[in-house]
TORKOL-4160 file (C-alpha; in steps of 0.2 Angstrom, whole numbers, padded with zeros to 4 digits, m for minus):
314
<pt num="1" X="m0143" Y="0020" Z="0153"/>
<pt num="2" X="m0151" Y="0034" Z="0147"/>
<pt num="3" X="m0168" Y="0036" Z="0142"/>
<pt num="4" X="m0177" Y="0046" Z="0128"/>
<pt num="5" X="m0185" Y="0062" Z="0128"/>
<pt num="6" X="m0196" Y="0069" Z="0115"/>
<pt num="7" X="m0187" Y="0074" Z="0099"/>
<pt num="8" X="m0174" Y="0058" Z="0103"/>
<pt num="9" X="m0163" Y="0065" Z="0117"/>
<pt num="10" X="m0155" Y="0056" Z="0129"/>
<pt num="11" X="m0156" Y="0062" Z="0146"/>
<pt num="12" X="m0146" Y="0056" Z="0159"/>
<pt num="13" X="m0151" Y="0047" Z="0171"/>
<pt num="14" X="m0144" Y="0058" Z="0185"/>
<pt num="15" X="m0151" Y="0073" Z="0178"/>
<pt num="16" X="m0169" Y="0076" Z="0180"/>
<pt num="17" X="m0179" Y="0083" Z="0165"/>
<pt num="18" X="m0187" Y="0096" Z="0176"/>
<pt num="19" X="m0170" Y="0105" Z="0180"/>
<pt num="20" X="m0165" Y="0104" Z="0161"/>
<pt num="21" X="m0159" Y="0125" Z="0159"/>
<pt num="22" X="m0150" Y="0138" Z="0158"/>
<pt num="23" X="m0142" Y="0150" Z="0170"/>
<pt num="24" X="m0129" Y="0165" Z="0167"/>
<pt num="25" X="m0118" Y="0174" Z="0179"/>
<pt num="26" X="m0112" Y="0192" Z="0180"/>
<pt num="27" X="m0096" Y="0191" Z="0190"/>
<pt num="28" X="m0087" Y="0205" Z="0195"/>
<pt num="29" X="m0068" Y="0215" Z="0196"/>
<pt num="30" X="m0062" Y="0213" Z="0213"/>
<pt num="31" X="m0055" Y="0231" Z="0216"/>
<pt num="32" X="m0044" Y="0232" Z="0233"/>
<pt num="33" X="m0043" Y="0250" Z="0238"/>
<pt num="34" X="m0029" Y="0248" Z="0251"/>
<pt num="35" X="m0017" Y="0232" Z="0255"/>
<pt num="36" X="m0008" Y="0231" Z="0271"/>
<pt num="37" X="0003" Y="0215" Z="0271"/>
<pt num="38" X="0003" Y="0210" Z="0289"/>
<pt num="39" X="0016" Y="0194" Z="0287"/>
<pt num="40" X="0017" Y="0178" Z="0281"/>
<pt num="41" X="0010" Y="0162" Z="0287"/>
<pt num="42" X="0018" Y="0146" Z="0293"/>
<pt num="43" X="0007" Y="0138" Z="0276"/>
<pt num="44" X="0016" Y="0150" Z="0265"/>
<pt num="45" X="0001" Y="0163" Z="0264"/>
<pt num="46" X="0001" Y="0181" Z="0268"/>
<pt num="47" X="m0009" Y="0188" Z="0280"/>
<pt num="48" X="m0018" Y="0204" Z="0275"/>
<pt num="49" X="m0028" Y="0219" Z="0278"/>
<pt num="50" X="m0038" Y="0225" Z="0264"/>
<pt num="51" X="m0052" Y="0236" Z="0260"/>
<pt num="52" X="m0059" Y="0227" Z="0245"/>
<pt num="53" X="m0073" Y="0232" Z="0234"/>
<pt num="54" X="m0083" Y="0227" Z="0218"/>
<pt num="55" X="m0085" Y="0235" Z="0203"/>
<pt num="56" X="m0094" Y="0233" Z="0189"/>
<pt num="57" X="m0083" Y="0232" Z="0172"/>
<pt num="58" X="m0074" Y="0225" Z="0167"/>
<pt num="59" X="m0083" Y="0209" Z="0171"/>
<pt num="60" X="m0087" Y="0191" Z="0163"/>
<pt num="61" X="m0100" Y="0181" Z="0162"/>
<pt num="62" X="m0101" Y="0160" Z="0168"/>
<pt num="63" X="m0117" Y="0152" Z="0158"/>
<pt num="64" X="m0121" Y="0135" Z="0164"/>
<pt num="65" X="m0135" Y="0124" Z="0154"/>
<pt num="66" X="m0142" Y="0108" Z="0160"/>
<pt num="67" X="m0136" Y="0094" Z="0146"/>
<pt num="68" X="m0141" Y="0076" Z="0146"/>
<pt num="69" X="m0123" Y="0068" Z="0142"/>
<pt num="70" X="m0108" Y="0068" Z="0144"/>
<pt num="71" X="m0109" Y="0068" Z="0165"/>
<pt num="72" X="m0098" Y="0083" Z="0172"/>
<pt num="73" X="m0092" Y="0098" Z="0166"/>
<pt num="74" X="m0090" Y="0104" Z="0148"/>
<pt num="75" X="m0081" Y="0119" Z="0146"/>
<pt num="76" X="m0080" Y="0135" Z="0132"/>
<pt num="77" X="m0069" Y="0147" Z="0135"/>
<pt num="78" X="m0070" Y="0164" Z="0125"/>
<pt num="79" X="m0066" Y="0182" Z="0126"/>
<pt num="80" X="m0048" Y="0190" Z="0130"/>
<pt num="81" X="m0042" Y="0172" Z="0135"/>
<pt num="82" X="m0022" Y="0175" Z="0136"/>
<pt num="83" X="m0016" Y="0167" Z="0150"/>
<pt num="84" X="m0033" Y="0158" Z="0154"/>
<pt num="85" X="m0032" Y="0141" Z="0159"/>
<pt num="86" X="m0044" Y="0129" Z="0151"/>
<pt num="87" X="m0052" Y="0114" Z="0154"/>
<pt num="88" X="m0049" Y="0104" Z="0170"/>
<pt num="89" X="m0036" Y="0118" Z="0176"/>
<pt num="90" X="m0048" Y="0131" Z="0176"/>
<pt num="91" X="m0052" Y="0137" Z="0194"/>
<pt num="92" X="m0072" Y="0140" Z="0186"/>
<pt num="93" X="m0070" Y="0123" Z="0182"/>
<pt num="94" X="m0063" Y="0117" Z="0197"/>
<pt num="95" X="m0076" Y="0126" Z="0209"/>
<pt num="96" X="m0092" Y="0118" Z="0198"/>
<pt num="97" X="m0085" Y="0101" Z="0200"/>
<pt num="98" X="m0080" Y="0103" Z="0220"/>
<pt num="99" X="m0098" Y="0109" Z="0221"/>
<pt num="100" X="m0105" Y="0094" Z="0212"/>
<pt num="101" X="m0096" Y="0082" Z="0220"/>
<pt num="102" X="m0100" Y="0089" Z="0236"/>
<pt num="103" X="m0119" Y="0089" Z="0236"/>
<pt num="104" X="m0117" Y="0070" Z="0225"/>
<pt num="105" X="m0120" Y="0078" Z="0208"/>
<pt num="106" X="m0105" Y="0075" Z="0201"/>
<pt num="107" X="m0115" Y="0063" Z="0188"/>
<pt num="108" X="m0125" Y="0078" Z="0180"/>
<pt num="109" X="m0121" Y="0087" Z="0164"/>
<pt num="110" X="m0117" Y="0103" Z="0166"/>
<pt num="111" X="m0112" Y="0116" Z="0150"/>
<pt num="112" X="m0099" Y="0130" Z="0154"/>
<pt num="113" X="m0095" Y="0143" Z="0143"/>
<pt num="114" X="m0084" Y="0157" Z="0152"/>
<pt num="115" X="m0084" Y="0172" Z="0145"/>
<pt num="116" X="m0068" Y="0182" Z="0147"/>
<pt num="117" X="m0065" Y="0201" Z="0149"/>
<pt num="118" X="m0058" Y="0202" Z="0163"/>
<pt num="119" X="m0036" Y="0199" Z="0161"/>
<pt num="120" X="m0028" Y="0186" Z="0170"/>
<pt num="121" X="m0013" Y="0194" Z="0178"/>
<pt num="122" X="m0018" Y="0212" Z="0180"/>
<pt num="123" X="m0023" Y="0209" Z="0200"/>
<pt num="124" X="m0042" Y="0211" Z="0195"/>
<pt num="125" X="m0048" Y="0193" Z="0203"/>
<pt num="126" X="m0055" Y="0187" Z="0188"/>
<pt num="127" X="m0052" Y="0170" Z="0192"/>
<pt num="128" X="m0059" Y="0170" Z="0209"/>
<pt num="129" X="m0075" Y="0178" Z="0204"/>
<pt num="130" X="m0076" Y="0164" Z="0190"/>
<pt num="131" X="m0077" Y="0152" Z="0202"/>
<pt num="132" X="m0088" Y="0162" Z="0212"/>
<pt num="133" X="m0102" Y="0164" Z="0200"/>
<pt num="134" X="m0098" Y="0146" Z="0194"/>
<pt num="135" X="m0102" Y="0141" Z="0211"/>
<pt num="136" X="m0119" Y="0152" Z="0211"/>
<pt num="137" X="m0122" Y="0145" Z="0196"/>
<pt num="138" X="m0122" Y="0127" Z="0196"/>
<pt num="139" X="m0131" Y="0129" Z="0213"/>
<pt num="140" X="m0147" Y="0138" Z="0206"/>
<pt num="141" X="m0145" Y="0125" Z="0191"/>
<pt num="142" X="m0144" Y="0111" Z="0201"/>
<pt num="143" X="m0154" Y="0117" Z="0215"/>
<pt num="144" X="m0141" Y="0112" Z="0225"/>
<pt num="145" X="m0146" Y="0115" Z="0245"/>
<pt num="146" X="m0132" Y="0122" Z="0252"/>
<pt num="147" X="m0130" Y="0138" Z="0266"/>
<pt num="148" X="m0120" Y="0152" Z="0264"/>
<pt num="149" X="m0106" Y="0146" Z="0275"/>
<pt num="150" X="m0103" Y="0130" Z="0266"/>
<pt num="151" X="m0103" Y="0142" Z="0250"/>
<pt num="152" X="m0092" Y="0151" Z="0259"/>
<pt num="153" X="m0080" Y="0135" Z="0265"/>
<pt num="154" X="m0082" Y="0128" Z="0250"/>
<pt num="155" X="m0076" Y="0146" Z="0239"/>
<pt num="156" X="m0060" Y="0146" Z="0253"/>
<pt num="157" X="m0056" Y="0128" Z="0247"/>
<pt num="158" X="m0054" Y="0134" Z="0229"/>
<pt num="159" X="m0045" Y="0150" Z="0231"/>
<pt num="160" X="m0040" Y="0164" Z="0246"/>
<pt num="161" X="m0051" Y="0177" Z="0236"/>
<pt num="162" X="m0064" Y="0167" Z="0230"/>
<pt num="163" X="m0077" Y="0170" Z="0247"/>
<pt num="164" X="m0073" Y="0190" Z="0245"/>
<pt num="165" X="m0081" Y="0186" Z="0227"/>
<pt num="166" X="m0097" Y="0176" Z="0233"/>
<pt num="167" X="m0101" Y="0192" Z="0245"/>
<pt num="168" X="m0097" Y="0206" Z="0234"/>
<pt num="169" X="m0099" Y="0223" Z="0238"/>
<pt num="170" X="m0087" Y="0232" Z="0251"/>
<pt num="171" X="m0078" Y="0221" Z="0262"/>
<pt num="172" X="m0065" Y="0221" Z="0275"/>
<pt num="173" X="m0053" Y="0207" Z="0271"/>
<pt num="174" X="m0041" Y="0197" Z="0283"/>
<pt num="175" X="m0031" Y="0182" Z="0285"/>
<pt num="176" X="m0027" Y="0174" Z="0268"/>
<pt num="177" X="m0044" Y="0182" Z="0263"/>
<pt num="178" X="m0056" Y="0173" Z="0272"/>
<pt num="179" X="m0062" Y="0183" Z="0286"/>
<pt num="180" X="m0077" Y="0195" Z="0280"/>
<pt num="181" X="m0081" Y="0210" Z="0290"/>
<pt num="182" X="m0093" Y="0219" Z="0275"/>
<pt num="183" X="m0092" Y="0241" Z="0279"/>
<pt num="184" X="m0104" Y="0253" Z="0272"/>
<pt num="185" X="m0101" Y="0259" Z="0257"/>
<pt num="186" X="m0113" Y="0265" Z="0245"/>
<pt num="187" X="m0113" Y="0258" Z="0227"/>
<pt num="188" X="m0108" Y="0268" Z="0212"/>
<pt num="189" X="m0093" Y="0276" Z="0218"/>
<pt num="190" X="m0085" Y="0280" Z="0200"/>
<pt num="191" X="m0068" Y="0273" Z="0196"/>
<pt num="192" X="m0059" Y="0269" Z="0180"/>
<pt num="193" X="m0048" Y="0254" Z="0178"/>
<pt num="194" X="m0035" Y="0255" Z="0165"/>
<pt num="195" X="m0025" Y="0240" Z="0161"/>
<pt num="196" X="m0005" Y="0240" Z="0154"/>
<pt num="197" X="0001" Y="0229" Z="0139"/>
<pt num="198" X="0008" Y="0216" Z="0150"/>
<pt num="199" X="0003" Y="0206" Z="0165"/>
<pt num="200" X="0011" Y="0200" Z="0181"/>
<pt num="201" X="0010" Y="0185" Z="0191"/>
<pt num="202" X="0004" Y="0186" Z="0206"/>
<pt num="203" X="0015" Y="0172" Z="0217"/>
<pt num="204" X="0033" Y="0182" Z="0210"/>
<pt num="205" X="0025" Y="0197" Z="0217"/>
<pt num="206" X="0024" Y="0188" Z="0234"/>
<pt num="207" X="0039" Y="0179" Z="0234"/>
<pt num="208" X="0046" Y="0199" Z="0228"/>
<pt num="209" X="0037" Y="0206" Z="0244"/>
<pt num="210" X="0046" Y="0190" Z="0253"/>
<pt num="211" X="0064" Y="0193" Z="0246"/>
<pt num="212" X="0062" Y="0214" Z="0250"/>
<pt num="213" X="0059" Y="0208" Z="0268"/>
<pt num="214" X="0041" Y="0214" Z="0268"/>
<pt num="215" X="0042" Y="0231" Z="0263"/>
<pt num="216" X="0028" Y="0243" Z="0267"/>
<pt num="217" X="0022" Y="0257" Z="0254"/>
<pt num="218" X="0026" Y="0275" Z="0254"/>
<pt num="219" X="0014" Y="0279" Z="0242"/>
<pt num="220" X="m0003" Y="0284" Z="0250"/>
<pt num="221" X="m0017" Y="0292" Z="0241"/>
<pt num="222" X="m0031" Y="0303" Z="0250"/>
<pt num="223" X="m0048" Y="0292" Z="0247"/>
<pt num="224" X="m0060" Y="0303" Z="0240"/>
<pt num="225" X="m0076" Y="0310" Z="0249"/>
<pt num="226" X="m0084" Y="0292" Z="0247"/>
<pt num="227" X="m0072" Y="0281" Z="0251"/>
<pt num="228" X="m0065" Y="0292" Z="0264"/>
<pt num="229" X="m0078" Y="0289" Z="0279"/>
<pt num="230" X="m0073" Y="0270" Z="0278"/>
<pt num="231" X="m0056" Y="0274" Z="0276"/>
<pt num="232" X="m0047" Y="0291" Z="0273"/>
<pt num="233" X="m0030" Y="0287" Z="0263"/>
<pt num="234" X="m0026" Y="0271" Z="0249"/>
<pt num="235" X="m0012" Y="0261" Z="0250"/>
<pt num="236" X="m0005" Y="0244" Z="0243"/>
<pt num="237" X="0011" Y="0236" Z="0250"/>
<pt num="238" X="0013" Y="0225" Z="0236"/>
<pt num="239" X="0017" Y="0240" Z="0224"/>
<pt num="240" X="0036" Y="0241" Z="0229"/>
<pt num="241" X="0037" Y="0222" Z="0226"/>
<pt num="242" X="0025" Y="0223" Z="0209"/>
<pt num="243" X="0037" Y="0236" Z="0204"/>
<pt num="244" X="0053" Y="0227" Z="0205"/>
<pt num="245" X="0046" Y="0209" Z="0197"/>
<pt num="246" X="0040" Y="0222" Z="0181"/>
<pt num="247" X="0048" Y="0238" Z="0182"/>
<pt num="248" X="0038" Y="0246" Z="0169"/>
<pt num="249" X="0024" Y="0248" Z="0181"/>
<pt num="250" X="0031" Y="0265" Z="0186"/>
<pt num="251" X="0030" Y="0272" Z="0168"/>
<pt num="252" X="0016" Y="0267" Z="0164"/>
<pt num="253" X="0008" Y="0275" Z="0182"/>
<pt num="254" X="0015" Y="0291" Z="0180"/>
<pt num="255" X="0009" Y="0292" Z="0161"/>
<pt num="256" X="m0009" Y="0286" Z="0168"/>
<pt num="257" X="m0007" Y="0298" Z="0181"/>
<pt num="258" X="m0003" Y="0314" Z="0170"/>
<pt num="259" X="m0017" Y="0308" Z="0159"/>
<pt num="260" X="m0031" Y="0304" Z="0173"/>
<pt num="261" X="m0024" Y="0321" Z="0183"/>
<pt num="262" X="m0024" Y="0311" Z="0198"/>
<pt num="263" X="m0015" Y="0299" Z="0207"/>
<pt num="264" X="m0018" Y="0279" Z="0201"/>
<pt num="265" X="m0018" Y="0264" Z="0215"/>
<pt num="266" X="m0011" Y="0246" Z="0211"/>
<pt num="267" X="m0025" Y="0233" Z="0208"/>
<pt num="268" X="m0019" Y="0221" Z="0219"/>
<pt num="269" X="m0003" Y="0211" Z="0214"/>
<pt num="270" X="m0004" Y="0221" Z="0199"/>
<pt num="271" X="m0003" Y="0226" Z="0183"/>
<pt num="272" X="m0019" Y="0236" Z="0180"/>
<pt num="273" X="m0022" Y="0251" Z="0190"/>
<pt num="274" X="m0037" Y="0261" Z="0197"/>
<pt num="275" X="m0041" Y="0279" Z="0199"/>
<pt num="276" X="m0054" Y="0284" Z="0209"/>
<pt num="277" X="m0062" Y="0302" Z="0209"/>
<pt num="278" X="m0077" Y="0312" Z="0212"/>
<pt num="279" X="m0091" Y="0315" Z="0197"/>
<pt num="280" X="m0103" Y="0312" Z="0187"/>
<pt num="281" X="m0104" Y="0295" Z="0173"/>
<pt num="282" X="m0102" Y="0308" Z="0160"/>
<pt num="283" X="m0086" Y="0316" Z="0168"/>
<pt num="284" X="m0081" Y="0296" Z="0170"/>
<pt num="285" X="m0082" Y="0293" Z="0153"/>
<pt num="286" X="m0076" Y="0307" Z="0146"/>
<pt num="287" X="m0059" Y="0304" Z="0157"/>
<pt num="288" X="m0058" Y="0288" Z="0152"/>
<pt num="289" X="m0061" Y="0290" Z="0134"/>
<pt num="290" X="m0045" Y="0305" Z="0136"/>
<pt num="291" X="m0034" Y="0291" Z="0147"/>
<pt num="292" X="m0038" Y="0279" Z="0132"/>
<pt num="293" X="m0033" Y="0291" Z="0119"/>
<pt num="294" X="m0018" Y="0295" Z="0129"/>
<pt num="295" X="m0012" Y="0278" Z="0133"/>
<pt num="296" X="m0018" Y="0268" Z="0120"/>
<pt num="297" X="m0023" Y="0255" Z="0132"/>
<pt num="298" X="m0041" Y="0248" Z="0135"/>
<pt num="299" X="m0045" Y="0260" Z="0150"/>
<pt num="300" X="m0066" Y="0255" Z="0160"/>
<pt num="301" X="m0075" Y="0268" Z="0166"/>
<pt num="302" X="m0083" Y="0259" Z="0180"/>
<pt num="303" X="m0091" Y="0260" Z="0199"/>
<pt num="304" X="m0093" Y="0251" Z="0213"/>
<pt num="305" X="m0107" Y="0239" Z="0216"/>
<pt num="306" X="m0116" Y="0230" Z="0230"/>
<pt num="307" X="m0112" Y="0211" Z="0224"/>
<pt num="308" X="m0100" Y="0199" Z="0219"/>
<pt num="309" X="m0109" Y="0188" Z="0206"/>
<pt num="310" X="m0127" Y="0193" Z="0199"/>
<pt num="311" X="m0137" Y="0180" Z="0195"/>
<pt num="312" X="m0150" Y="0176" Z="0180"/>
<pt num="313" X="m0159" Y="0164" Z="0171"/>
<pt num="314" X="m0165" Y="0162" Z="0153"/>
């Protein structure tokens, strides 16, 4: 049984009135640069090889608050939610609770509005860096003790991209995404992201790349001047697959490209795209406010930054 707090609240007898608060979460795109798929695994995943980056928009935001009842988590979801899976089936959701059960919390009342911009199904990870800032989240919330590798074991548990999204920055990725190897990249490397009227699923694209016999892309793009010491050319073997599950993929690349005046790179499994170039914010905006106008599709002048999730309270 609960007992009272001043004012008449109940506070649950799990939480302690000290932790009662609020913390929000800035997670972040996860923008792969180049996609090598190396095979696929006796489990059914892909192996891969990818440079992988974060950038800054678009992103969400995970807020988490302290509540006396109910225990568990309660969840808002708002923002572009198409295709976003609530409640229980929502892998924020699902990386909170694992937390919580893990370090014996699972008793606790915990708030969780998700605040969506990132699209499902556009090969941006916003999914995984849900969970990954629900994870840092409820951690600082809860003052959960728990060290980086079993944050790490415990965002593999939940998802292949989710550990990429706890570290952040630029990152080597291989395996089925767990194995890190983090490069030097400096932050704000400018990029625009410009997302199509439809989405993809990520598994068809796989199971495309399957039933193709593992095709390798023909399509490589020099990496600009910051990019290019870490890597020097950009390339995605899931794009031949992505293109035959939703064939409108190549139209609307080559009317981004003729608008952007350079060449675009798959995000991922798809649909958005990214176009990186050499320049100033002003120039970024300006080209994405001409791709926008071109395209009439919601178009981010972004950059790269040196973290996964960034963290706050209030």
């Amino acid at each position: 049984m609960g007992r009272a707090l001043p004012g008449g609240r109940l506070l649950n007898e799990l939480t302690r009135a000290g932790r009662l608060g609020r913390v929000r979460a800035t997670a972040y795109t996860k923008l792969t640069l180049a996609l090598r798929v190396v095979g696929r695994r006796a489990d059914g995943f892909h192996d891969l090889d990818a440079l992988t980056v974060s950038v800054a928009d678009p992103h969400d935001v995970v807020e988490v608050a302290a509540v006396p009842h109910p225990g568990g988590i309660t969840f808002e979801l708002v923002g572009e939610t198409e295709g976003v899976p609530v409640g229980s089936d929502n892998i924020a959701v699902r990386a909170g609770e694992s937390l919580m059960l893990r370090a014996g919390r699972s008793g606790h009342g915990v708030r969780m509005t998700l605040r969506k911009k990132i699209p499902a199904g556009a090969g941006l990870g916003g999914g995984s860096a849900d969970a990954a800032a629900a994870i840092i989240a409820i951690q600082r919330l809860l003052d959960v003790e728990i060290d980086a590798a079993g944050i790490l074991e415990l965002g593999a548990s939940v998802g292949s991209d989710v550990p990429f999204c706890l570290t952040g920055g630029a990152v080597r990725v291989r395996g089925r995404g767990e194995v890190l190897d983090p490069v030097e990249l400096a932050a704000g490397v400018p990029v625009l992201v410009a997302i199509p009227p439809f989405r993809i699923s990520t598994p068809r694209v796989y199971a495309a790349w399957d039933e193709l016999g593992g095709p390798r892309s023909r399509r490589i793009i020099e990496a600009p001047p910051a990019i290019a010491g870490v890597l020097p050319e950009l390339v995605n073997d899931l794009e031949p697959a992505a293109e035959a599950v939703e064939p409108r993929l190549v139209e609307f690349r080559e009317a981004l490209e003729r608008a952007a005046g350079a060449p675009a790179l798959l995000a991922g499994s798809g649909s958005a795209y990214a176009v990186m170039f050499s320049g100033s914010d002003e120039r970024a905006t300006s080209l994405a406010r001409k791709v926008r106008r071109a395209l009439k599709v919601p178009v981010a002048a972004s950059q790269t930054v040196s973290r996964g999730v960034r963290l706050g309270s209030r």
